[in-house]
BAKERO-421204 format. One record per residue (C-alpha): chain; z, y, x; residue number from 1; residue in one letter. Coordinates in steps of 0.5 Angstrom, whole numbers, plus 500, padded with zeros to 3 digits. Each point is the difference from the previous one (the first is absolute). Layout:
N
+-------+-----+-----+-----+-----+------+
! kette !  zz !  yy !  xx !  nr ! rest !
+-------+-----+-----+-----+-----+------+
!     A !   Z !   Y !   X ! NUM !    a !
...
+-------+-----+-----+-----+-----+------+
***
This chain:
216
+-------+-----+-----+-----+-----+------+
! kette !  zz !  yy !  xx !  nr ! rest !
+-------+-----+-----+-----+-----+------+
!     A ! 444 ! 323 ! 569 !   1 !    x !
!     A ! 506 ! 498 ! 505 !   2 !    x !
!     A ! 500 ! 505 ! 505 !   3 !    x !
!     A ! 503 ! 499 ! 507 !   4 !    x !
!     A ! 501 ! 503 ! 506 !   5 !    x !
!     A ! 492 ! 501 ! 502 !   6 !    x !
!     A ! 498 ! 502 ! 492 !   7 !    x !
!     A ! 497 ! 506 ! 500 !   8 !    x !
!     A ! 505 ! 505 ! 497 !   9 !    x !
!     A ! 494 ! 504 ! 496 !  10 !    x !
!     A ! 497 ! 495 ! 496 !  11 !    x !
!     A ! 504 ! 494 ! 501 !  12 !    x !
!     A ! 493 ! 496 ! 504 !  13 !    x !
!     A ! 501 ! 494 ! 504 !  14 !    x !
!     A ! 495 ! 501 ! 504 !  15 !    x !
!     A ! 502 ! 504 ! 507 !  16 !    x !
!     A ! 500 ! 498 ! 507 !  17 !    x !
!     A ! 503 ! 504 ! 506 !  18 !    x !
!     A ! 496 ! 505 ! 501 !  19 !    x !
!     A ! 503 ! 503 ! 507 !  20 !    x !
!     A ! 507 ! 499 ! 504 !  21 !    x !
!     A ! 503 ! 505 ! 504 !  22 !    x !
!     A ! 507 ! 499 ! 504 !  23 !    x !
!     A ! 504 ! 501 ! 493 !  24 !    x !
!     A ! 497 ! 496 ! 494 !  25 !    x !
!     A ! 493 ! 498 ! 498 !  26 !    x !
!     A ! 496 ! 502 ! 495 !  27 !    x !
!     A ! 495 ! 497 ! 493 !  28 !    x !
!     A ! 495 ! 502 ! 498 !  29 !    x !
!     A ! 499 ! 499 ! 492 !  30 !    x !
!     A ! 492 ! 498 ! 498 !  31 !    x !
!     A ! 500 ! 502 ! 494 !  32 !    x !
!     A ! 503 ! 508 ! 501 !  33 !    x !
!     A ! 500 ! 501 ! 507 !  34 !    x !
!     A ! 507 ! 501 ! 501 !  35 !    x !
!     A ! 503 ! 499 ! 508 !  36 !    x !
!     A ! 507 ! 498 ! 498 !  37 !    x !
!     A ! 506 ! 498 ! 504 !  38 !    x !
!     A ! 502 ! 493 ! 498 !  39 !    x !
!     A ! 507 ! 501 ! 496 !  40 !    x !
!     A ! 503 ! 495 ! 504 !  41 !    x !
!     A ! 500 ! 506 ! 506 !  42 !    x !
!     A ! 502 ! 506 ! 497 !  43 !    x !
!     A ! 506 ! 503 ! 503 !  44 !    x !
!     A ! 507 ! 501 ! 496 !  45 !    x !
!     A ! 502 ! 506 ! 495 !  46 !    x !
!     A ! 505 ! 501 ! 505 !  47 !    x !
!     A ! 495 ! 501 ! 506 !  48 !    x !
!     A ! 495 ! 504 ! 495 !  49 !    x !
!     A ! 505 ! 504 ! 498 !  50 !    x !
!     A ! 503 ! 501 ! 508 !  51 !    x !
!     A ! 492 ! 502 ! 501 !  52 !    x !
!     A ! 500 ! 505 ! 494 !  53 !    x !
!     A ! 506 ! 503 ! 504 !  54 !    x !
!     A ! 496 ! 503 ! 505 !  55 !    x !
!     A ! 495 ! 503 ! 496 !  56 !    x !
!     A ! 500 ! 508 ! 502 !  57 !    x !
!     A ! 498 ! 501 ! 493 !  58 !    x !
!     A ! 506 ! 505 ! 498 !  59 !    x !
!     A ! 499 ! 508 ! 496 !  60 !    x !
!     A ! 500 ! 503 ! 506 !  61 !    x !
!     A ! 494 ! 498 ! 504 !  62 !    x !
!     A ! 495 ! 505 ! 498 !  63 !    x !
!     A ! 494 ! 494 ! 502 !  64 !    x !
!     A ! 503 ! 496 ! 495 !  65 !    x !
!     A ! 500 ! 505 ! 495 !  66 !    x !
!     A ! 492 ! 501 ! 502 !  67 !    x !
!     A ! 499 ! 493 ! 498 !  68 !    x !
!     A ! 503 ! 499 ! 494 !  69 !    x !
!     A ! 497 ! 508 ! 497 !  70 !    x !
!     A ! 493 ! 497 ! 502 !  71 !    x !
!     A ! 501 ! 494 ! 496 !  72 !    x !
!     A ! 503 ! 504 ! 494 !  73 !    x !
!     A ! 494 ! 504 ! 501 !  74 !    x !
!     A ! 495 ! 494 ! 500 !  75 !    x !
!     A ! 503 ! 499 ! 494 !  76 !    x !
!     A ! 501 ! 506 ! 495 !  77 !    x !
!     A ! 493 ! 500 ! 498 !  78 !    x !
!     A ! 501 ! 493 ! 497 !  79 !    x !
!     A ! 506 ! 502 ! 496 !  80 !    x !
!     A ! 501 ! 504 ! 493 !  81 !    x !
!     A ! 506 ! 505 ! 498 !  82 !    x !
!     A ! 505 ! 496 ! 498 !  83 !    x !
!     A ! 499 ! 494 ! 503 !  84 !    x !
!     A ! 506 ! 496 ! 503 !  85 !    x !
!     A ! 500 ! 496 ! 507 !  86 !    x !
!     A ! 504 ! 496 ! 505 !  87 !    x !
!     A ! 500 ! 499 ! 507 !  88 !    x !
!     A ! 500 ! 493 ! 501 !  89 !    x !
!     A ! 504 ! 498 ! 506 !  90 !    x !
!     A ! 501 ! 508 ! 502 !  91 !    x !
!     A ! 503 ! 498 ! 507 !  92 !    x !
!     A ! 507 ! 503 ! 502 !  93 !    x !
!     A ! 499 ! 507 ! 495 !  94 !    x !
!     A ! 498 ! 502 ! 495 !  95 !    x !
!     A ! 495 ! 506 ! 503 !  96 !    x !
!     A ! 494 ! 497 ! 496 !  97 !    x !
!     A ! 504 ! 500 ! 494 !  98 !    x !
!     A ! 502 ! 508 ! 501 !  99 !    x !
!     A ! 494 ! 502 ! 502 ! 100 !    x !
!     A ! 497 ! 499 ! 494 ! 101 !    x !
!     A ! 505 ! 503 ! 497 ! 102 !    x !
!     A ! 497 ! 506 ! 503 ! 103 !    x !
!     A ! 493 ! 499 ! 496 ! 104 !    x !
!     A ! 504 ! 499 ! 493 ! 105 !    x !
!     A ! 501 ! 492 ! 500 ! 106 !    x !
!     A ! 505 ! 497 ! 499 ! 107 !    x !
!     A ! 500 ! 493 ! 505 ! 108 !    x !
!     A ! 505 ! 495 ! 501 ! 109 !    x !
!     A ! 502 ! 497 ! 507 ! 110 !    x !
!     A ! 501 ! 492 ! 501 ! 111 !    x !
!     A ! 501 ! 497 ! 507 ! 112 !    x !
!     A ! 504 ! 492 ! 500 ! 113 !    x !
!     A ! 504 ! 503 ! 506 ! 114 !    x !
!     A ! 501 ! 507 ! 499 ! 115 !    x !
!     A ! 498 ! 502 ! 493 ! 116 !    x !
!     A ! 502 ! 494 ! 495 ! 117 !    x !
!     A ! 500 ! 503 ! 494 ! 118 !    x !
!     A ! 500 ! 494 ! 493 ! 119 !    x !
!     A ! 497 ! 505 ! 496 ! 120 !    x !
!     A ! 494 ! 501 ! 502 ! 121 !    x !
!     A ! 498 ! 492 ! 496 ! 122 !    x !
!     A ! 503 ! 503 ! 494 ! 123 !    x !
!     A ! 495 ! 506 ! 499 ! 124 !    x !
!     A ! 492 ! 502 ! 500 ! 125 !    x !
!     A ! 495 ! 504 ! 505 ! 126 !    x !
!     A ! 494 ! 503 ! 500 ! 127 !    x !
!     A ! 499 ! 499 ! 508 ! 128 !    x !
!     A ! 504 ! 495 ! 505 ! 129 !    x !
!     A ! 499 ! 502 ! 507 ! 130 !    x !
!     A ! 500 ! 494 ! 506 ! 131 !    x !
!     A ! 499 ! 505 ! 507 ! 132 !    x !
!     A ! 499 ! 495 ! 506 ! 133 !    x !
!     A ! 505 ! 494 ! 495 ! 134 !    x !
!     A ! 495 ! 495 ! 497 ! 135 !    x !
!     A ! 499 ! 497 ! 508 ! 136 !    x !
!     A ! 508 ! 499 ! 499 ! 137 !    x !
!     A ! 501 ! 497 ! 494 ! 138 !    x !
!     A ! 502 ! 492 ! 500 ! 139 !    x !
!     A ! 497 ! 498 ! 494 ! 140 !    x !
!     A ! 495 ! 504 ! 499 ! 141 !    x !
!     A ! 498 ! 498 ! 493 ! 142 !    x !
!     A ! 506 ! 499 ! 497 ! 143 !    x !
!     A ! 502 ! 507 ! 502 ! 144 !    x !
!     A ! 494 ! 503 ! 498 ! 145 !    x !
!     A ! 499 ! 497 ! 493 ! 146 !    x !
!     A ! 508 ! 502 ! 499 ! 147 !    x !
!     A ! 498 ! 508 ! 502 ! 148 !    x !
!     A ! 494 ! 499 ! 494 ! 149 !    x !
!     A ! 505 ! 498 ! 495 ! 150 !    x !
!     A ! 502 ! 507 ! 501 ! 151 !    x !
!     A ! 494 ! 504 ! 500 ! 152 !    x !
!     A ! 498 ! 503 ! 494 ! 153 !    x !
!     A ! 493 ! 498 ! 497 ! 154 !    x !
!     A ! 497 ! 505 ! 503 ! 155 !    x !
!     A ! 503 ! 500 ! 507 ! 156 !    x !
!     A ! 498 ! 500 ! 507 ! 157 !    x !
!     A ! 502 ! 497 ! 506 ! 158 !    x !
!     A ! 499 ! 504 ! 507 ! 159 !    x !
!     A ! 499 ! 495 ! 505 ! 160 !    x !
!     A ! 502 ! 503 ! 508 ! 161 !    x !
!     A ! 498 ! 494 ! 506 ! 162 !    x !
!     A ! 495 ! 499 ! 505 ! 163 !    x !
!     A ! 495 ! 495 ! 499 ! 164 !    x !
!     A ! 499 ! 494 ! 505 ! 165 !    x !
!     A ! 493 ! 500 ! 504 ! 166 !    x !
!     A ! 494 ! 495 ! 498 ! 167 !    x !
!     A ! 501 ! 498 ! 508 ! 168 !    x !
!     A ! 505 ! 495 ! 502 ! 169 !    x !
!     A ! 500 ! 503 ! 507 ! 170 !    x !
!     A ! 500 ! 507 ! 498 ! 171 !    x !
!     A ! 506 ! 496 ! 496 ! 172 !    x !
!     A ! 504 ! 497 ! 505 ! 173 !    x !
!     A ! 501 ! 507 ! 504 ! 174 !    x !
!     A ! 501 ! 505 ! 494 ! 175 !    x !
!     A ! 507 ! 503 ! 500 ! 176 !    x !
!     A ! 502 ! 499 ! 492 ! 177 !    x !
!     A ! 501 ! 494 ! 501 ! 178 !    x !
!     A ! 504 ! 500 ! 505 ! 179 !    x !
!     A ! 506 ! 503 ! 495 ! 180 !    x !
!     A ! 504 ! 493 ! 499 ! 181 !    x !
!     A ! 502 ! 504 ! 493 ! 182 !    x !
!     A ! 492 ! 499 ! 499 ! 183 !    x !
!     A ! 499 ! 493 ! 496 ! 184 !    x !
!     A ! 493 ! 501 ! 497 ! 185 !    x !
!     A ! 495 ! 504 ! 501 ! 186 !    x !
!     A ! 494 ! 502 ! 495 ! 187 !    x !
!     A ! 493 ! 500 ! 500 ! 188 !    x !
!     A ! 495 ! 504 ! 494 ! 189 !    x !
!     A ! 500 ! 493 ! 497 ! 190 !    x !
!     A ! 506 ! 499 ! 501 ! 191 !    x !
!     A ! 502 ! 506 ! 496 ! 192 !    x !
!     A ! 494 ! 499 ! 494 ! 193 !    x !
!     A ! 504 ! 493 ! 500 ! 194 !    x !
!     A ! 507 ! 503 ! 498 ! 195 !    x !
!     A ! 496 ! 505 ! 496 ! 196 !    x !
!     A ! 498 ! 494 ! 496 ! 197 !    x !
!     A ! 507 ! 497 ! 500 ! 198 !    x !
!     A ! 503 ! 505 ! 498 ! 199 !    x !
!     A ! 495 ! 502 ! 494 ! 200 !    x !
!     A ! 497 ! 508 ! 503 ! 201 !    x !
!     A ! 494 ! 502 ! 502 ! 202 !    x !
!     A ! 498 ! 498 ! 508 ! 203 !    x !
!     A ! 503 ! 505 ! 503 ! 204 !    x !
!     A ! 497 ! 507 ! 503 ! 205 !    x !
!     A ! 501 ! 502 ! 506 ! 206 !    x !
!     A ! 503 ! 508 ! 499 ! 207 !    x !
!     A ! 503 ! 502 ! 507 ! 208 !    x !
!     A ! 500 ! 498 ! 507 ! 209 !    x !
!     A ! 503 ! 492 ! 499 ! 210 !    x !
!     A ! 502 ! 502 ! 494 ! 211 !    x !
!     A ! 497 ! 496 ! 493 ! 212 !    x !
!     A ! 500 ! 502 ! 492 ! 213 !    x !
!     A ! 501 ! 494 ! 495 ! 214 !    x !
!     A ! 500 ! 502 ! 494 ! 215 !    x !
!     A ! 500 ! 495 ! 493 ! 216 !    x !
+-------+-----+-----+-----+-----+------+
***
């Protein structure tokens, strides 16, 4: 299938129409996953994402940061055995995810495109790939993702952090997420069973607050 610019980026249908606008961009909605993307034509550039990123008052030191991030390990644990080795995709400008799991015995390497670019990671295998609040983000979500399950092991598993977009259009047009201009699609269940399918896992679990298990 050809894609252009108002293809879904999940399921590469051509069959969307506009499903919003605001001031910024509009928005599709895919009928065959659900997804509400922004067309690929409307992003912003790397340089501005990057600019926004900047800002992001993510660093060690802020102890609401540090809350966030031990809740999320701490949704994920009981999911995880011993040994298990992970990365935290899209970690953002630190590594603090990654050295707080160290605290709990697991080794979890850091990747971000901007702040932690390591090559490596393509070269090795995990138990479990994390994406906090990074699958709205991703330019080609597919693509991307079929990338990361090529170096899941077997019996790997993806954790999946992102807000899930409300069933009501007018609920939609004044909900906050969308308004980060970083946020180029947003998921529904069904969009989220979709790229369980796509990716050969079992529908995903819902195991913490926005937070979900795929498993294979």
């Amino acid at each position: 299938m050809k894609i252009n610019v108002s293809n879904c980026p999940l399921c590469l249908d051509h069959n969307t129409q506009e499903y919003s606008r605001d001031k910024l961009r509009s928005y599709l909605i895919c009928s065959n996953c659900e997804l509400i993307f922004v067309p690929r034509d409307q992003l912003i550039t790397q340089e501005q994402e990057k600019k926004r990123y900047d800002s992001h008052q993510n660093d060690k030191e802020n102890s609401n940061y540090q809350n966030y991030l031990k809740k999320i390990i701490n949704e994920i644990l009981p999911s995880l055995e011993k040994e298990d080795t992970g990365l935290d995709f899209g970690c953002g400008i630190t590594d603090l995810m990654g050295q707080l799991f160290k605290t709990k015995s697991f080794e979890v390497d850091s990747f971000d495109l901007y702040f932690f670019p390591e090559k490596n990671i393509w070269k090795k295998k995990y138990n479990f790939i994390i994406l906090s609040e990074v699958i709205e983000h991703l330019r080609n979500p597919l693509s991307e993702m079929q990338g990361l399950r090529q170096i899941l092991l077997a019996r790997g598993q993806f954790f999946i952090k992102t807000k899930l977009h409300p069933n009501q259009k007018d609920s939609f047009d004044n909900w906050f997420y969308k308004r980060d201009n970083t946020h180029v699609q947003f998921f529904n269940l069904a969009s989220l069973k979709k790229l369980a399918t796509q990716l050969n896992m079992n529908d995903p679990e819902m195991i913490g607050e926005d937070l979900y298990r795929f498993t294979s």
